[in-house]
One Martini backbone bead per residue (centre of mass of N, CA, C, O) as a GRO file, in nm:
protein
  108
    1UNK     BB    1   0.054   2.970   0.187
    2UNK     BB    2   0.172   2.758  -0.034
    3UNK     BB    3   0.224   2.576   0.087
    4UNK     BB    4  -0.017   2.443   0.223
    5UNK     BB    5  -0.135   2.369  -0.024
    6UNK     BB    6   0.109   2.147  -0.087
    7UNK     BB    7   0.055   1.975   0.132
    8UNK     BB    8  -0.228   1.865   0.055
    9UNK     BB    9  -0.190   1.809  -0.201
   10UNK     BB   10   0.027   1.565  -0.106
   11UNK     BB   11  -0.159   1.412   0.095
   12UNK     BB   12  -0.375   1.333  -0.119
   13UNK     BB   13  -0.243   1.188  -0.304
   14UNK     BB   14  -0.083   1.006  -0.161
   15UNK     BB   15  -0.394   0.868  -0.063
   16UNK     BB   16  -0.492   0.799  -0.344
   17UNK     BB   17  -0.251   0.617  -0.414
   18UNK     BB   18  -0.292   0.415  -0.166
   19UNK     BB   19  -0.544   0.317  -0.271
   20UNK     BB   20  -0.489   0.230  -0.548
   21UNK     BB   21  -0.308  -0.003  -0.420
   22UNK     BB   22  -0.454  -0.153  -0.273
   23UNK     BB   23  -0.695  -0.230  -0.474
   24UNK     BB   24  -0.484  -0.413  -0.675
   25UNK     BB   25  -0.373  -0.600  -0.473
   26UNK     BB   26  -0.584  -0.727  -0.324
   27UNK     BB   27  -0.714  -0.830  -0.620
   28UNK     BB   28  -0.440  -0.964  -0.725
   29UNK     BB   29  -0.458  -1.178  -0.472
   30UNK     BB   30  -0.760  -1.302  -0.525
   31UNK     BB   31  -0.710  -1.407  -0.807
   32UNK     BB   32  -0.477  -1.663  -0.656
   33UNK     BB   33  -0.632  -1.732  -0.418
   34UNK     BB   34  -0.816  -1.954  -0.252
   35UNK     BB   35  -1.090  -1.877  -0.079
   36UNK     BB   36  -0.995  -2.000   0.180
   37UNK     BB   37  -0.716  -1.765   0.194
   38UNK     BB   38  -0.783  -1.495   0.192
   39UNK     BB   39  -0.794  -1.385   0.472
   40UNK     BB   40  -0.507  -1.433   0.529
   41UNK     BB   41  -0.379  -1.326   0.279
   42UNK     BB   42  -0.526  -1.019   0.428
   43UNK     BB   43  -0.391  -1.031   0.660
   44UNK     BB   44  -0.096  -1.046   0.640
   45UNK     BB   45  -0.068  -0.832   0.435
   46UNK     BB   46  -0.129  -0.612   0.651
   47UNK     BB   47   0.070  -0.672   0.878
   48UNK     BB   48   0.314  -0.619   0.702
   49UNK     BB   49   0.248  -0.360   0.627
   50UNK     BB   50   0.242  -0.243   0.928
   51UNK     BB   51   0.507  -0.311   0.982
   52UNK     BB   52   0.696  -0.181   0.786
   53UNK     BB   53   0.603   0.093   0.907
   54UNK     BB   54   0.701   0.073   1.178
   55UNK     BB   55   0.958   0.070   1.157
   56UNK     BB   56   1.110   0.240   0.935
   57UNK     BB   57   1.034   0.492   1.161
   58UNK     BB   58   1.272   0.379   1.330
   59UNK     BB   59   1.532   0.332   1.113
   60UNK     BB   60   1.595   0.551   0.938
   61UNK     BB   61   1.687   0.767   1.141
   62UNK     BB   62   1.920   0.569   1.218
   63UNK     BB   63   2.054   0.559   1.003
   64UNK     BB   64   2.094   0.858   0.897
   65UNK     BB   65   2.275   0.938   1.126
   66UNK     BB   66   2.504   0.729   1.014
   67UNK     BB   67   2.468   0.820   0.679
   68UNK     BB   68   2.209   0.920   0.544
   69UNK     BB   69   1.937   0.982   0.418
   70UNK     BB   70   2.004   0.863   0.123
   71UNK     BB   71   2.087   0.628   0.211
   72UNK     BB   72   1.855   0.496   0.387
   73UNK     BB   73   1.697   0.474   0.161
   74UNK     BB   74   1.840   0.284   0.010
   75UNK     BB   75   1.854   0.072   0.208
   76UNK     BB   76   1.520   0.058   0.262
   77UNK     BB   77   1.495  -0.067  -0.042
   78UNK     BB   78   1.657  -0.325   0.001
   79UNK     BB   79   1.381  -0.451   0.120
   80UNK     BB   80   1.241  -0.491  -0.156
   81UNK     BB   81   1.485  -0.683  -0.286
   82UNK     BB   82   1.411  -0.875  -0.106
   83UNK     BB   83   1.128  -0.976  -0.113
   84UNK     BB   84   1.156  -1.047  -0.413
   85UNK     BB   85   1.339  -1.298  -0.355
   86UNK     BB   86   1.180  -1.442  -0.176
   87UNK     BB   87   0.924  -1.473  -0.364
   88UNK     BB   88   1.070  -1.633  -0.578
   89UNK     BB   89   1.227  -1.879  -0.417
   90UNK     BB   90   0.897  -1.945  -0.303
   91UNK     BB   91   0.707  -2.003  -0.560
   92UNK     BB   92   0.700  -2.294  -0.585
   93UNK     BB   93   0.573  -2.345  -0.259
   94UNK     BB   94   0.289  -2.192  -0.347
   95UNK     BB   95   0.193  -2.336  -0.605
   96UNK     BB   96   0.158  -2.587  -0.452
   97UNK     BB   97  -0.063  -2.491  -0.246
   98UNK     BB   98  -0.229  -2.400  -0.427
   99UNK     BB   99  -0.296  -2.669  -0.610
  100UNK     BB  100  -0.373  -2.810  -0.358
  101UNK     BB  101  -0.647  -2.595  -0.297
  102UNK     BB  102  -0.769  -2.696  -0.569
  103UNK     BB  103  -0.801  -2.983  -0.554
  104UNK     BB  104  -0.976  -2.986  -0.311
  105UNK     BB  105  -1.236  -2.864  -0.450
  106UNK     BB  106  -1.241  -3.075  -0.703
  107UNK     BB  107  -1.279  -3.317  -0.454
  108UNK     BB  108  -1.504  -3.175  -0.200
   0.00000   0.00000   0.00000
């Protein structure tokens, strides 16, 4: 009976930590969009977020086949490590347009 307990109680977390973690992502978001952008950078970031959880669940078990979970897992975080690698090369483009952004505002 205590696994049920444990489920339960590992799902609720789970659920609990994702809630945080949306709702400060979302707002650390809103933060640096300007206003014209927001619901673009929120739906993209929505859609990219639900592409890598839809692929991950049928990349991870085929690469586990031929890897073993443990190595699957971790060339999978390798795809974060990638992220941040393209975030951090694009930051200059970002800027830009952010800039260019707040300009139009306080022009328009």
């Amino acid at each position: 009976m205590w696994h049920v307990t444990v489920v339960i109680l590992l799902s609720f977390a789970t659920s609990f930590g994702k809630g945080l973690f949306d709702g400060c992502i979302y707002a650390a978001m809103h933060d640096v969009m300007p206003d014209s952008a927001r619901a673009t950078a929120a739906g993209l970031m929505t859609m990219m977020g639900f592409l890598g959880a839809g692929i991950s669940t049928v990349a991870l078990p085929a690469i586990a086949l031929h890897t073993g979970l443990a190595t699957g897992f971790a060339m999978m975080a390798g795809l974060y490590l990638l992220a941040v690698i393209v975030l951090i090369l694009g930051r200059p483009a970002i800027a830009r347009v952010i800039l260019r952004g707040r300009e139009g505002v306080l022009h328009g």
